[in-house]
N, C-alpha and C positions, 0 to 999 in steps of 0.2 A: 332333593326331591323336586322341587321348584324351579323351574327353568327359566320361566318369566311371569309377568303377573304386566295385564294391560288394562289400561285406565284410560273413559272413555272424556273426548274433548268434542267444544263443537267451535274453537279454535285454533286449528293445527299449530300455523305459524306463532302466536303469541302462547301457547302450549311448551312448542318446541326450544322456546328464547328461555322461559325459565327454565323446563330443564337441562338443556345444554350448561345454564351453569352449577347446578347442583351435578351434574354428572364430572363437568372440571374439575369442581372440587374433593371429588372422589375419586378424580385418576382416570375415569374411564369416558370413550367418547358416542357418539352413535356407532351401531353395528349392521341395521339395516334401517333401509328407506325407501316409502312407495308414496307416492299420491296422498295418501288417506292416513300412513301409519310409517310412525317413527320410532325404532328400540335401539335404548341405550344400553351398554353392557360389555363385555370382553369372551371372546369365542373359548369355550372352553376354562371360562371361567363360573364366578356366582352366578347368581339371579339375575334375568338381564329387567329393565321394566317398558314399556310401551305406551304410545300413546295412540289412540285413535277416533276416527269419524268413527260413530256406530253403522254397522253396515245395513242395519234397515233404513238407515235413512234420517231415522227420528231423533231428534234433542239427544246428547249422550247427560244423565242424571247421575247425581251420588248415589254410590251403595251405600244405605242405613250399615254401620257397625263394621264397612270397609275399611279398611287402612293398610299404606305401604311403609316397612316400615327400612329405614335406608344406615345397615349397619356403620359408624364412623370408625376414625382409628381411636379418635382420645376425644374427652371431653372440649377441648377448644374444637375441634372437627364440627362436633355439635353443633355448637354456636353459633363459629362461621356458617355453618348450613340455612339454620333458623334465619342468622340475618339475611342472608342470601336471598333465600326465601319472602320476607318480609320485605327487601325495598326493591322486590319484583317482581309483585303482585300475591303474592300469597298473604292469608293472614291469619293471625294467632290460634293458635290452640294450645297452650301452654308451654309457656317461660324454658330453658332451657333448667334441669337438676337434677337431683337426685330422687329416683322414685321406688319407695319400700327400703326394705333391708340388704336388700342384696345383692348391689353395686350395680343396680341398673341406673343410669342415668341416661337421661333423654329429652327433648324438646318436639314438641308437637305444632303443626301447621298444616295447612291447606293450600291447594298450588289456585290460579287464576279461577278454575273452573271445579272448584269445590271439593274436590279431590283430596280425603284427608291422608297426610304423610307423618310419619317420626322420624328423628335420627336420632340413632344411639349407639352406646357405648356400653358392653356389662364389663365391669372394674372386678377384679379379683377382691373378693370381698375378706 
């Protein structure tokens, strides 16, 4: 149902540096590019995600209770993400593990511009 989901920055270029490598590590590279807005993703594949200037002009702000959340293959996937994440500007929101009962495991972070993300895995429980 979801085609893409865009998050708003009011730094393209340092935007673009972290996600470029969260998208490596997922396989997939940018798929379009304009001035203002950058989407990662695979044609005719998942979810792609975006980044962008808001187009009124104004500060692009965190959505309260927004979050992307960036399906992995396996729990090491995770990880590397998170760290990924972490020694390139992003910062913590919870450790990479296990959450609940039933094999969802996942790690939580933020990209440069406050943008909250997850990466997860659900384990056959």
């Amino acid at each position: 149902m979801i085609g893409y989901v865009t998050l708003g920055t009011n730094d393209l270029p340092r935007a673009a540096a972290f996600y470029d490598l969260l998208a490596a590590e997922l396989g997939i590279g940018r798929m379009m590019e304009e001035e203002t807005f950058i989407a990662w993703g695979a044609p005719g594949g998942g979810a792609g995600i975006g980044l962008t200037k808001p187009w009124d002009g104004k500060a692009a702000t965190v959505g309260n209770g927004v979050m992307v959340a960036l399906e992995a293959k396996d729990r090491a996937q995770v990880g590397r993400l998170y760290e990924i994440a972490l020694a390139h500007g992003g910062t913590d929101e919870g450790a990479p593990g296990p959450r609940g009962e039933g094999g969802f495991y996942a790690a939580y972070f933020r990209d440069p511009d406050g943008n909250k993300l997850n990466a997860f895995v659900m384990e056959q429980a």
